[in-house]
C-alpha positions as CSV (number, residue, x, y, z in Angstrom):
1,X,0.0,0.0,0.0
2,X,1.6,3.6,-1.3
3,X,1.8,6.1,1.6
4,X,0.6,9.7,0.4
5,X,3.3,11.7,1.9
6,X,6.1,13.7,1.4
7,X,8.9,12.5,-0.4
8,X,12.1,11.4,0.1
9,X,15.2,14.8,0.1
10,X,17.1,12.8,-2.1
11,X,14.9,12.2,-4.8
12,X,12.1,15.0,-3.9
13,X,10.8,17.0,-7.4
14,X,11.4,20.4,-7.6
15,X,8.3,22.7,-6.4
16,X,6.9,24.8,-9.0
17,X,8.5,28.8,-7.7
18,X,6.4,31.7,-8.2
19,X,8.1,34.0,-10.9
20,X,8.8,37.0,-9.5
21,X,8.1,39.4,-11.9
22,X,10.1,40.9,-13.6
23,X,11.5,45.0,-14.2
24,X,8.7,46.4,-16.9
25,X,10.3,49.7,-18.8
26,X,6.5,50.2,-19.8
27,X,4.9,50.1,-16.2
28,X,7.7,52.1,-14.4
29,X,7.4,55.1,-17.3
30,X,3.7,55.0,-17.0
31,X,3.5,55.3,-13.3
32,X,5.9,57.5,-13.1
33,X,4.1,59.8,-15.8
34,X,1.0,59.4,-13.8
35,X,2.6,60.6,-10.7
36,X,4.2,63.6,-12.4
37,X,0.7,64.7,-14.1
38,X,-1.2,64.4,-10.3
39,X,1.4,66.4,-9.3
40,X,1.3,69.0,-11.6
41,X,-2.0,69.2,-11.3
42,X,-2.0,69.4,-7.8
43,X,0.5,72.6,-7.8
44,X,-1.7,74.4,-10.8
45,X,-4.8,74.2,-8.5
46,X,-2.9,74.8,-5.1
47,X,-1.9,78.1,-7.3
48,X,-5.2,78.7,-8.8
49,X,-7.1,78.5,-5.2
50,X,-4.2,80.3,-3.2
51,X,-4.8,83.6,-5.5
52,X,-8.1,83.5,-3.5
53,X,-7.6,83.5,0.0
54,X,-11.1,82.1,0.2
55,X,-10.2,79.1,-1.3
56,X,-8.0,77.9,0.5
57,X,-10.2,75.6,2.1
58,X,-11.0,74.0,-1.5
59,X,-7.5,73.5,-2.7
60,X,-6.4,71.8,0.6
61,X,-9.0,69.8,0.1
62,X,-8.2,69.2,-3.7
63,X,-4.5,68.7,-2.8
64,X,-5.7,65.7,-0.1
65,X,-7.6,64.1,-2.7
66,X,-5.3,63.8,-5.7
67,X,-2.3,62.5,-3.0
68,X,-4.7,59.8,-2.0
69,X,-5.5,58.8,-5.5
70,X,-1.9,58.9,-6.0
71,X,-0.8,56.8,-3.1
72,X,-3.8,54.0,-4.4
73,X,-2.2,53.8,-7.7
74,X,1.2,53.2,-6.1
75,X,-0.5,50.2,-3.8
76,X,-2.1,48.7,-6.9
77,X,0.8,48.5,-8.7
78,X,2.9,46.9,-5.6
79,X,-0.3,44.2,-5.7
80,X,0.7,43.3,-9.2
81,X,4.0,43.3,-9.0
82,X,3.8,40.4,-5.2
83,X,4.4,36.9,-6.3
84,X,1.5,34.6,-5.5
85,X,2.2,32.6,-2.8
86,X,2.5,28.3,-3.0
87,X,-0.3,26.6,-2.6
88,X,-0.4,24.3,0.8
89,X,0.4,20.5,0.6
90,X,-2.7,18.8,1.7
91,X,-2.2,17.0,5.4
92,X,-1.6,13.3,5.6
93,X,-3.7,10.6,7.1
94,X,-3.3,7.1,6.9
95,X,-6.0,4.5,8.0
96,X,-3.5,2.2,9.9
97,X,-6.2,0.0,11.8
98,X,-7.5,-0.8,8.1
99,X,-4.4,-2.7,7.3
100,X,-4.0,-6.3,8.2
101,X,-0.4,-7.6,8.8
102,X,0.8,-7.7,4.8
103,X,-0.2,-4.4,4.4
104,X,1.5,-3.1,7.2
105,X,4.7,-4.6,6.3
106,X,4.5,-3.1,3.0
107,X,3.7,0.3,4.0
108,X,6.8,0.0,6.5
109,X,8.6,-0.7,3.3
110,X,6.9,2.3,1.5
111,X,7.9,4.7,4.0
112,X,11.7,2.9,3.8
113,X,12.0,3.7,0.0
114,X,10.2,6.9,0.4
115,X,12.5,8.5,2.5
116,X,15.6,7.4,0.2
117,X,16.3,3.7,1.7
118,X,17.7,1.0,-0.6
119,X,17.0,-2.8,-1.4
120,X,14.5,-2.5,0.4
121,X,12.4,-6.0,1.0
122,X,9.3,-7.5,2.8
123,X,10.8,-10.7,4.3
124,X,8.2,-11.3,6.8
125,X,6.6,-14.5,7.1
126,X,7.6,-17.8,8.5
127,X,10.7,-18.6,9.2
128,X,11.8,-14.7,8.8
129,X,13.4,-15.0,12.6
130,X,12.0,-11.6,13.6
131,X,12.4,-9.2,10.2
132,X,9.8,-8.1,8.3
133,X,11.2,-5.3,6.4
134,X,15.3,-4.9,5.5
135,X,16.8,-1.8,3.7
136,X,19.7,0.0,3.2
137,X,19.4,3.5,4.6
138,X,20.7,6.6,2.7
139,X,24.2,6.7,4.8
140,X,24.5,3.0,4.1
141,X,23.7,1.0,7.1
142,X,21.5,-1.7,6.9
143,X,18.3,-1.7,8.5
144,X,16.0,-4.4,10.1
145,X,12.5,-3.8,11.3
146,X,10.2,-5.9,13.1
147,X,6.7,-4.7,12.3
148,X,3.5,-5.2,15.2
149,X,0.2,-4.0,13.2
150,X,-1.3,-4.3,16.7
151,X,-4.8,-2.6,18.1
152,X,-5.0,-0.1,20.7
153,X,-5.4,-2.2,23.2
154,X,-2.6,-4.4,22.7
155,X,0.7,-3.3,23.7
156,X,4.4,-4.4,22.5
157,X,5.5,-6.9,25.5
158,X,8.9,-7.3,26.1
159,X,8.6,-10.9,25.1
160,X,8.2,-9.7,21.6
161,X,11.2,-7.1,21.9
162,X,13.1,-10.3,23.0
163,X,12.8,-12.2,20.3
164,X,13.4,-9.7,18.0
165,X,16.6,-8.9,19.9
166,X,18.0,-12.0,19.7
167,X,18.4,-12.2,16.2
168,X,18.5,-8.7,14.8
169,X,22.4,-8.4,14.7
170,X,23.5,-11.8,15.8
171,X,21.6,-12.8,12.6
172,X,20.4,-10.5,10.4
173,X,23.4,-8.2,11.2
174,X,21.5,-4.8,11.7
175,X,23.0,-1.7,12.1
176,X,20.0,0.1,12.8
177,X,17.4,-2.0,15.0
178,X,13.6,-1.1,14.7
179,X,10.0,-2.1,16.2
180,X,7.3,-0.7,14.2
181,X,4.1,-0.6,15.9
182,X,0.9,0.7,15.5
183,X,0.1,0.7,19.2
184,X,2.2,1.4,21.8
185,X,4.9,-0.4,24.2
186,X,4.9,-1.7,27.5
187,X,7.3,0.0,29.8
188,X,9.7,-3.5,30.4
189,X,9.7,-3.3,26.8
190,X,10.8,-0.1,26.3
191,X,13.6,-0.6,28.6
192,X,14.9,-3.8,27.2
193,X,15.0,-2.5,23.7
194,X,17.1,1.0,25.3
195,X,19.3,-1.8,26.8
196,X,19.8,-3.3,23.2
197,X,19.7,-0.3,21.4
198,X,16.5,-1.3,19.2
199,X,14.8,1.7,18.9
200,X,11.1,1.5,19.0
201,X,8.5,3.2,17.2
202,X,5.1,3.8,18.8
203,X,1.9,5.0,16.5
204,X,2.9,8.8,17.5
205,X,5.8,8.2,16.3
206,X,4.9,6.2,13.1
207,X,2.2,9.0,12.5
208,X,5.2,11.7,12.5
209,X,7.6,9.6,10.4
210,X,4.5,9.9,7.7
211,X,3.5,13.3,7.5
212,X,7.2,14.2,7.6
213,X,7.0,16.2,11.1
214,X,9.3,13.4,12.3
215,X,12.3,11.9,11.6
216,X,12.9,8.5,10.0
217,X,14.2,5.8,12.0
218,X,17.8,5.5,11.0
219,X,18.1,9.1,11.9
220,X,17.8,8.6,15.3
221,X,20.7,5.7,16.1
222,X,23.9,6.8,16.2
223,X,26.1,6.0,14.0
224,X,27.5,2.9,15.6
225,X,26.6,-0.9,16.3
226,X,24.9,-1.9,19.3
227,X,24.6,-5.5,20.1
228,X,21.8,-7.1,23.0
């Protein structure tokens, strides 16, 4: 199953820029000849109305009104002239309790080549002695992880971070050790797999690795081995 999210930096299109636009010769001689013609005729009837000391009143309010017309037309033409700005990337949602065990294996997978991983491969089934998902992450380590499509209800036990700790670098030689879970873990577990350095992955966590408000896995082990 594809996961609709961002893409990986490495391979990530180009977004579309807004052009900014560009110096017009035509637009800066016409505004600038629309300025000069207010003004001018602002001064002619300033003159015209100060020869009358009655109408004084008249021309100051003459002068007020071409200046404001003035200062619009400068506004509009700083509207035209502002690049439009992107358009938002929708938000992300995936329907994790939908997927059965497959599916979330492969999505694991999904998220694995999204963000830049290589041979990557769903190798979970029998006999797969704890991986479900292998992949070579973007620095070159390779990666192991142990997926638990599990409910809300059912927590990772530290019998299952066991297992999966017994074979993922005695056997399938991980570098960088991962539970995947769609639920969360007990706190025995959680400690074992800190002990081991497996790092585990609770559904905040998985939800944040999707939308791209998190980071991927790999990024968070240092770069050395740890072995349980």
């Amino acid at each position: 199953m594809g996961i609709p999210a961002r893409r990986p930096r490495t391979d990530r299109p180009s977004r579309p820029v807004a052009r900014r636009a560009g110096f017009s010769l035509r637009e800066t001689t016409l505004g600038f000849g629309l300025v000069a013609i207010v003004l001018c005729g602002t001064g002619a009837m300033a003159r015209a109305a100060v020869g009358d000391s009655a109408d004084v009143p008249a021309a100051a309010l003459a002068v007020a009104g071409t200046l404001a017309v003035a200062l619009a037309l400068v506004r509009a033409a700083r509207r035209r002239r502002a690049p439009a700005a992107p358009p938002a990337e929708p938000p992300v949602y995936v329907d994790w309790a939908a997927m059965d065990a497959d599916a979330f294996e492969q999505a694991v997978a999904d998220l694995c080549a999204r963000d830049g991983c290589l041979d990557v491969e769903v190798v979970g089934g029998a006999g797969d002695l704890g991986a479900d998902v292998v992949a070579t992450a973007p620095d070159g380590r390779r990666v192991v992880v142990q997926c638990k499509a599990y409910g809300p209800d059912h927590k990772v036990g530290s019998q299952d971070v066991q297992r999966f700790g017994g074979t993922c670098f005695a056997v399938h030689e991980a570098h960088v050790a991962v539970v995947v879970t769609t639920s969360e873990f007990t706190e025995p577990a959680a400690q074992y797999a800190a002990q081991c350095g497996i790092l585990c992955v609770d559904r905040r966590g998985l939800d944040a690795w999707t939308d791209g408000t998190g980071p991927a896995p790999w990024v968070q082990v240092p770069l050395q081995e740890a072995e349980c």
